[in-house]
VOROLUM-629378 format. One record per residue: residue number from 1; chain; residue in three letters; x, y, z of N, C-alpha, C in turn. Coordinates in steps of 0.02 Angstrom, whole numbers, plus 50000, padded with zeros to 5 digits. Layout:
<atoms>
pos, unit, code, n_x, n_y, n_z, ca_x, ca_y, ca_z, c_x, c_y, c_z
NUM, A, Ala, X, Y, Z, X, Y, Z, X, Y, Z
...
</atoms>
This chain:
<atoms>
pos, unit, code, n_x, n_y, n_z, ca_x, ca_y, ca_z, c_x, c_y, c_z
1, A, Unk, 55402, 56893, 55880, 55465, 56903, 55846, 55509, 56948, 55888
2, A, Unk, 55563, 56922, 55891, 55643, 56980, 55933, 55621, 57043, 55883
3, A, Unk, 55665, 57085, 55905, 55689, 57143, 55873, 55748, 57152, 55813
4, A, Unk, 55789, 57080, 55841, 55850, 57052, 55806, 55790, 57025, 55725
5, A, Unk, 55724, 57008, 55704, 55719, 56993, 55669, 55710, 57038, 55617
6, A, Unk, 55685, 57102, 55651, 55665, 57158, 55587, 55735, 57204, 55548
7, A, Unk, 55800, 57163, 55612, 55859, 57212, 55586, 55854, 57273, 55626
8, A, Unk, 55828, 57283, 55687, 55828, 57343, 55723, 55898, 57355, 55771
9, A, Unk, 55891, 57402, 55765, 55977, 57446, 55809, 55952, 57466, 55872
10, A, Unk, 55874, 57480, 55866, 55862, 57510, 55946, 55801, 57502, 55964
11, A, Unk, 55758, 57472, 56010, 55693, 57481, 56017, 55684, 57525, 56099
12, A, Unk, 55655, 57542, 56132, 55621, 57579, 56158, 55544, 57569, 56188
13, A, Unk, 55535, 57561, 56237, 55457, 57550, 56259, 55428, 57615, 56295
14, A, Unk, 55373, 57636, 56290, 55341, 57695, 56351, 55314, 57670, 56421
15, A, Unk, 55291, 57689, 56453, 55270, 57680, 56521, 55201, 57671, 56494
16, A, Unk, 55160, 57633, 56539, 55098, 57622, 56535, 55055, 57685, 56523
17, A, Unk, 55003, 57686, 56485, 54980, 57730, 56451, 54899, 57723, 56472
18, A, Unk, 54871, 57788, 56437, 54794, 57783, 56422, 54794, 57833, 56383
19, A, Unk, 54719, 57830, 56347, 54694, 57895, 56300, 54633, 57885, 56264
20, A, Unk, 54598, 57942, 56259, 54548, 57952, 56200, 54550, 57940, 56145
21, A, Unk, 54624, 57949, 56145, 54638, 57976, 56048, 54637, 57912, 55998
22, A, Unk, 54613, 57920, 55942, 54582, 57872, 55891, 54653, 57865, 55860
23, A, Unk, 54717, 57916, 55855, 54749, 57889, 55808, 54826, 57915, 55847
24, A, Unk, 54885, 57897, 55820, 54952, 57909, 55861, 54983, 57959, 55796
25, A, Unk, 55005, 57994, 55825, 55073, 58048, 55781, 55136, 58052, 55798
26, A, Unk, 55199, 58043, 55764, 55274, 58061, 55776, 55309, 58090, 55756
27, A, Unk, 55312, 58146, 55795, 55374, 58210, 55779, 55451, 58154, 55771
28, A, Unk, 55473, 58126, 55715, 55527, 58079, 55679, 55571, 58114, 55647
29, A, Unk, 55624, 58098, 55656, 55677, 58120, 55599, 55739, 58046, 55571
30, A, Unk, 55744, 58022, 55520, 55767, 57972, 55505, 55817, 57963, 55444
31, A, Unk, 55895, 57964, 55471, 55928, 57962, 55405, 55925, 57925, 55355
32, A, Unk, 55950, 57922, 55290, 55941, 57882, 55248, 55947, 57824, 55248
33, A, Unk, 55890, 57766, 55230, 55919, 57737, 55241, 55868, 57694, 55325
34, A, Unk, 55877, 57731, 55366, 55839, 57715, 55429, 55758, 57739, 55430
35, A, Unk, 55748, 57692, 55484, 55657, 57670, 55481, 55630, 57665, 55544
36, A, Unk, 55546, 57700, 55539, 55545, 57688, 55625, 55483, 57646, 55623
37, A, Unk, 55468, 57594, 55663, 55418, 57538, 55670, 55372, 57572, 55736
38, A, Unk, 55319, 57556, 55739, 55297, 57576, 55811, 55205, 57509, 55837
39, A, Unk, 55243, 57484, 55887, 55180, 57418, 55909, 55158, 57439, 55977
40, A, Unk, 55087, 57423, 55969, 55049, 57439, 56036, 55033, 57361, 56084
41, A, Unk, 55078, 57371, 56139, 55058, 57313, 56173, 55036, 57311, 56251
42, A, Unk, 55001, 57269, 56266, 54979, 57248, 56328, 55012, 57282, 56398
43, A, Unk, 54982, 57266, 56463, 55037, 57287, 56510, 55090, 57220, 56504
44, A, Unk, 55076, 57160, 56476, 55125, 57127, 56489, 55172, 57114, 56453
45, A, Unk, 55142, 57176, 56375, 55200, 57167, 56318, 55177, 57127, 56277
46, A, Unk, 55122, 57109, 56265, 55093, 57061, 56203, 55058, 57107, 56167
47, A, Unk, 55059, 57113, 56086, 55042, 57144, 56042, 54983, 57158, 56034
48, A, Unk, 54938, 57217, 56037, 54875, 57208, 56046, 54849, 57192, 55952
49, A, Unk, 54793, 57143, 55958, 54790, 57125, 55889, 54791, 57165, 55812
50, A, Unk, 54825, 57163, 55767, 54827, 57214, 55710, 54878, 57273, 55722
51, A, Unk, 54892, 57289, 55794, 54943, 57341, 55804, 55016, 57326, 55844
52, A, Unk, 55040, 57265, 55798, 55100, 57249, 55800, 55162, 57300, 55785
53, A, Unk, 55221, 57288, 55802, 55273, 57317, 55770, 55274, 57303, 55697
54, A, Unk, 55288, 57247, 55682, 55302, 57202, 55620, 55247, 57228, 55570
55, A, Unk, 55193, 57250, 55617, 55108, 57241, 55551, 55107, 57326, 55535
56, A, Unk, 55162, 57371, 55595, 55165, 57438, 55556, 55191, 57455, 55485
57, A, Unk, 55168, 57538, 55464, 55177, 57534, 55396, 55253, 57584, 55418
58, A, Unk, 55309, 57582, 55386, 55375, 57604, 55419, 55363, 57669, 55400
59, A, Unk, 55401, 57719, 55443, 55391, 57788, 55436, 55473, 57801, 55423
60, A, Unk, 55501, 57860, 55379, 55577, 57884, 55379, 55588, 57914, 55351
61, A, Unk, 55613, 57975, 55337, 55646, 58036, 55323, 55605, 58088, 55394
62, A, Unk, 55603, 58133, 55368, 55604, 58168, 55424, 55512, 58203, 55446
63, A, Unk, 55511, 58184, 55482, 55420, 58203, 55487, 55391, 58229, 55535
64, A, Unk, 55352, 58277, 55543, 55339, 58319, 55564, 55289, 58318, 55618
65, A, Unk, 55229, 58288, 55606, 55178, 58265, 55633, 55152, 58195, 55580
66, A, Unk, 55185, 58157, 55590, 55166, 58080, 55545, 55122, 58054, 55586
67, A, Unk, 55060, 58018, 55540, 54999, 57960, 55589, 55038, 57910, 55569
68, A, Unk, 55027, 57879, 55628, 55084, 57782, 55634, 55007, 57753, 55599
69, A, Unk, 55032, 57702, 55541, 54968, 57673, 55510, 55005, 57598, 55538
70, A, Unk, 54935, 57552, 55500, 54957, 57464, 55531, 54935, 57448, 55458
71, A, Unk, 54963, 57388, 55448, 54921, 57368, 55379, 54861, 57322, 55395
72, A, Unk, 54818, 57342, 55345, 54749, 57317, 55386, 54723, 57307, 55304
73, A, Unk, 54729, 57262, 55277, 54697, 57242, 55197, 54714, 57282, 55159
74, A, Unk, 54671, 57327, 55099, 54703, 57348, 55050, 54757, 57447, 55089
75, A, Unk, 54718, 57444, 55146, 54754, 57506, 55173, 54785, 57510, 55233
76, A, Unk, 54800, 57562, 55263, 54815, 57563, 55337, 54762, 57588, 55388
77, A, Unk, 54776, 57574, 55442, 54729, 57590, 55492, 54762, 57623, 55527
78, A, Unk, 54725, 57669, 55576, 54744, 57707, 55658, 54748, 57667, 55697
79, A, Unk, 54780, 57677, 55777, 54760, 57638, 55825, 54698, 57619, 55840
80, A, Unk, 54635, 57692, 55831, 54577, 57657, 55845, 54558, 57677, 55924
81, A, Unk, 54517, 57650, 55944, 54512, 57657, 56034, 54532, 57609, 56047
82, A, Unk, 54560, 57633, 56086, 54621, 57579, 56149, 54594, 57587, 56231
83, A, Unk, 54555, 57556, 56247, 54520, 57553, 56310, 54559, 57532, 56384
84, A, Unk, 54603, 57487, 56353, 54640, 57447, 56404, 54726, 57487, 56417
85, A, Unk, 54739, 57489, 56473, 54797, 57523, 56475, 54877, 57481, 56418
86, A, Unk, 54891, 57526, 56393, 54953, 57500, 56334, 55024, 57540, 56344
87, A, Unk, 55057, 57519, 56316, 55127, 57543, 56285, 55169, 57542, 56242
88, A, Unk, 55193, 57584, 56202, 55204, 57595, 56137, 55275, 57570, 56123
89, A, Unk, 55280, 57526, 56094, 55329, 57514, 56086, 55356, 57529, 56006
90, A, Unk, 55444, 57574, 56014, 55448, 57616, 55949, 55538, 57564, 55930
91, A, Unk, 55519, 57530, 55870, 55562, 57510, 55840, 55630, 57548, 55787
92, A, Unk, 55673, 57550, 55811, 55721, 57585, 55762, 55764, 57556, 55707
93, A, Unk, 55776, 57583, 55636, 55829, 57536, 55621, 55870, 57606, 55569
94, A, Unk, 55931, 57605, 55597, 55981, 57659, 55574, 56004, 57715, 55600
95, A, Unk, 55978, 57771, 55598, 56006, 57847, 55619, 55918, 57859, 55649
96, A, Unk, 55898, 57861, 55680, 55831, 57902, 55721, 55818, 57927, 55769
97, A, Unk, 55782, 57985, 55746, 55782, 58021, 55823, 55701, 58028, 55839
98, A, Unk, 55664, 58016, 55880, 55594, 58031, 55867, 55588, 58075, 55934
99, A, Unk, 55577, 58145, 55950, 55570, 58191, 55939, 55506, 58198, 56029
100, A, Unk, 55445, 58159, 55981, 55389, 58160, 56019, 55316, 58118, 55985
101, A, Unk, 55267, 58107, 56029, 55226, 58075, 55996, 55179, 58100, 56057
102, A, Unk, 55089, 58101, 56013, 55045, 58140, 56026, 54992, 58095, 55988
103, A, Unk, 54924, 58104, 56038, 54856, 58063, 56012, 54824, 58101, 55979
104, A, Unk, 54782, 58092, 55942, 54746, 58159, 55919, 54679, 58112, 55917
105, A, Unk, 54609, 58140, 55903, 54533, 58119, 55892, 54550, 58134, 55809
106, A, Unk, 54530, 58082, 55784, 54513, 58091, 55719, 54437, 58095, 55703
107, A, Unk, 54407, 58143, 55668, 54353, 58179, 55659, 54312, 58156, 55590
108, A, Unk, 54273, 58128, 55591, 54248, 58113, 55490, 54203, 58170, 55479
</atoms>
């Protein structure tokens, strides 16, 4: 799917990536009204499975340290381990500013 389908004003990709971390966080701030999407894809830009843009759960008002969830049956999920090098791609739609984003180990 374009970007033109979700109604987005701005998308944004990161540079190729790696990490430990089980789950993603975003220092976000989002006016009323506006929403931030965020998909993990390939080096060549293909969606890695379940962690689409489209399959995120939308994040907006203003947040501090937010976990990016996916919808994954009755709940959301983390990224999970990501073994293969990726890049985050952060969907906008309205007034957003996102700030920063950080992996963290999630611990049970």
């Amino acid at each position: 799917r374009s970007a033109a389908t979700w109604d987005a004003d701005a998308q944004a990709t990161s540079l190729l990536l790696r990490t430990n971390g089980t789950s993603l966080h975003v220092n976000m701030e989002a006016a009323v009204g506006g929403w931030l999407t965020v998909g993990i894809v390939d080096a060549n830009g293909q969606p890695l499975p379940g962690l689409s843009a489209t399959n995120c759960v939308q994040l907006g008002g203003n947040q501090l340290d937010a976990e990016v969830l996916w919808r994954s049956g009755q709940g959301g999920r983390s990224i999970g381990a990501v073994t293969q090098p990726f890049r985050i791609e952060f969907v906008m739609h309205g007034a957003v500013d996102v700030y920063s984003f950080r992996f963290a180990t999630t611990e049970n």
